[in-house]
C-alpha positions as CSV (number, residue, x, y, z in Angstrom):
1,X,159.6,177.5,101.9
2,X,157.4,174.4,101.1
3,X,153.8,174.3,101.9
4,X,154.6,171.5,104.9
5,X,157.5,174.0,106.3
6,X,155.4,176.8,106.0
7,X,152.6,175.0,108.4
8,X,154.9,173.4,110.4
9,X,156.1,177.0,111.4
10,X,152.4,178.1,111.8
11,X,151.2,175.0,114.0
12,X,155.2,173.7,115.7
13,X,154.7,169.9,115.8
14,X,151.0,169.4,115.9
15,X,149.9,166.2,113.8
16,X,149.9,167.5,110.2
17,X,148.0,165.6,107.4
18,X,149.6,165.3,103.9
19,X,149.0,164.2,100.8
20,X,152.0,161.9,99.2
21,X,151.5,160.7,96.2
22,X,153.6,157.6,95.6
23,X,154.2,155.6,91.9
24,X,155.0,151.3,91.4
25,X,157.4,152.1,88.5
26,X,157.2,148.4,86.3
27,X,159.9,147.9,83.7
28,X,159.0,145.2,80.8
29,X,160.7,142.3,83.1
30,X,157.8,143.0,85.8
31,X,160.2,143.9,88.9
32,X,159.1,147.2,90.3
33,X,161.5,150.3,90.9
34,X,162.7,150.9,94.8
35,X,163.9,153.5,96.1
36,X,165.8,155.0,99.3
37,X,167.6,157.6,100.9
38,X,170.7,156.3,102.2
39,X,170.5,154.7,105.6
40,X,166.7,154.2,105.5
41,X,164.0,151.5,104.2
42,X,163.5,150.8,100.3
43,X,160.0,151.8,99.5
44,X,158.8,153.2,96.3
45,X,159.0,157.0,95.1
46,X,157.0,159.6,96.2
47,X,156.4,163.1,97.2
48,X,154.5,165.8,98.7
49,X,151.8,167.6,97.4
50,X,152.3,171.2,96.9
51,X,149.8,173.8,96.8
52,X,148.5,174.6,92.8
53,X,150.0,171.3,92.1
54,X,147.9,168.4,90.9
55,X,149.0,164.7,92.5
56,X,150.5,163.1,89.4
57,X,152.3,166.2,88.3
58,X,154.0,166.0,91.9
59,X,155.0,162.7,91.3
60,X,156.4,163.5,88.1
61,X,158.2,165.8,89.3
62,X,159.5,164.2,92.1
63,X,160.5,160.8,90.0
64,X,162.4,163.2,87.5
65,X,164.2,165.5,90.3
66,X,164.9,162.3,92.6
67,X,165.9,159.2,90.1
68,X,165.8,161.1,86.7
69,X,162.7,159.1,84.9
70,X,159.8,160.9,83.1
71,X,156.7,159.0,83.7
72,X,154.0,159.4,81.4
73,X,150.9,157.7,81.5
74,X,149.9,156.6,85.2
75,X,147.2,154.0,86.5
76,X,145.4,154.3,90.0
77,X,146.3,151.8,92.4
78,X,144.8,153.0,95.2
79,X,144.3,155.8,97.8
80,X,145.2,154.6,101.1
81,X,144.8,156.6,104.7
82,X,144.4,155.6,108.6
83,X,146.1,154.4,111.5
84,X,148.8,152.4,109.6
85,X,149.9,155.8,108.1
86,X,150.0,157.9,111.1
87,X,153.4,158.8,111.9
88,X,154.4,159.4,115.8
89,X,157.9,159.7,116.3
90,X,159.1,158.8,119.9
91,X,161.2,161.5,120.0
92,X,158.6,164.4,119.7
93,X,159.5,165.8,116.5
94,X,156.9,166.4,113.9
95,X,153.6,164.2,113.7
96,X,151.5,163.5,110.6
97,X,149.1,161.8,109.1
98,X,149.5,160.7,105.6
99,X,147.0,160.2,102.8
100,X,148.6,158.0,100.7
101,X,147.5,158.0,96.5
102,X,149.4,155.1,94.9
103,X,150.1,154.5,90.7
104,X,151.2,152.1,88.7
105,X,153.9,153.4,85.4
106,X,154.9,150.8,82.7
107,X,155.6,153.5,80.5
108,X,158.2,156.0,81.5
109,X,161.4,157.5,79.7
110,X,164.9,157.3,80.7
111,X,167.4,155.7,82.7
112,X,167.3,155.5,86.2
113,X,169.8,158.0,87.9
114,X,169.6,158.7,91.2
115,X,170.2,162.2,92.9
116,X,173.5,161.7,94.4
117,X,172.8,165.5,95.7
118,X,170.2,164.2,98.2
119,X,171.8,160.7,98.5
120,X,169.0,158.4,97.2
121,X,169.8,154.8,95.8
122,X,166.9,153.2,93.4
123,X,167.5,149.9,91.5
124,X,164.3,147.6,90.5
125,X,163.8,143.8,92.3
126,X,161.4,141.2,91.2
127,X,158.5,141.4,93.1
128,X,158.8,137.9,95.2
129,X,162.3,139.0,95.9
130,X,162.0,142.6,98.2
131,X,164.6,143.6,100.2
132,X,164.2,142.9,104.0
133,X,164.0,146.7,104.9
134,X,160.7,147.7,104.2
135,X,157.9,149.1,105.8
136,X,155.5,146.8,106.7
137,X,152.2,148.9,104.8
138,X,154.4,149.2,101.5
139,X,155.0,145.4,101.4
140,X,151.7,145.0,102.2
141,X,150.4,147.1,98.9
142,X,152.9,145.5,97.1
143,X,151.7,141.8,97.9
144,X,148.1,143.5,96.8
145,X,150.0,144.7,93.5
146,X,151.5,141.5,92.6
147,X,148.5,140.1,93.3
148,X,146.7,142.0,90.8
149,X,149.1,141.0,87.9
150,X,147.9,137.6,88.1
C-alpha cells in the first residue's frame, strides 16, 4: 500500500495534501514531452511523493516506470500550490490539495515508450502547438515556460 492509500484508509475522503512532483521533458527541437492516460487530458509527467523518497528521485522513477526515459540532471521551474490546485470532485470521492514542484530535463536517456500496462500515451508537441485538452493551470505554466526560453 502507497503512502496516499494508506491515509486515505486512515482519514476516508477528507481533503488530503500531496506532494506531485512534475518534469517539462525538452528534446533538442524545443517541443516539450506530454503525456496521458488514455481518455484523459495531456499534461506533463508526474508523480506522487512517497515516504523516504526525495522529489526528483520520484519523478525519476515515475518517468522511467511510466514512459521509459531516465532523466538526469533536472532544473527547478517552480513550486506551485493553492486554490487552482485543489481538487473537489462533484461526485464525493477523494479531495486533495496538491503542492505542485515543477522541472525542466534537456538531458535524459532513452526512447520514449509508454506503459501500455497502465495505458498511457506520451509524444512531444512544439510548445505554440498544445493539444486542446489540457488543464487550464498546466497551459498556464507552460505559457510561463515558453516564455522563459526567450
Amino acid at each position: 500500500m502507497d503512502y496516499c492509500e494508506m491515509m486515505r484508509s486512515m482519514i476516508g475522503n477528507t481533503p488530503l495534501i500531496i506532494v506531485r512532483p512534475s518534469v517539462a521533458i525538452m528534446n533538442h527541437h524545443g517541443e516539450i514531452l506530454l503525456s496521458r492516460f488514455s481518455g484523459d487530458s495531456w499534461g506533463i509527467p508526474g508523480g506522487i511523493l512517497q515516504l523516504d523518497e526525495s522529489v526528483e528521485d520520484c519523478i525519476k522513477r515515475n518517468v522511467q516506470e511510466e514512459i521509459g526515459l531516465m532523466l538526469n540532471r533536472l532544473s527547478l521551474f517552480g513550486v506551485f500550490s493553492g486554490g487552482a490546485l485543489l481538487d473537489k470532485p462533484e461526485d464525493g470521492s477523494d479531495e486533495y490539495q496538491m503542492v505542485a514542484i515543477g522541472y525542466i530535463c534537456t538531458d535524459y536517456e532513452g526512447e520514449v515508450r509508454p506503459n501500455e500496462n497502465q495505458a498511457i500515451e506520451a509524444a512531444f508537441f512544439p510548445l505554440d502547438q498544445l493539444p486542446e485538452e489540457m488543464e487550464p493551470f498546466i497551459k498556464e505554466k507552460l505559457a510561463e515556460l515558453k516564455g522563459s526560453l526567450k
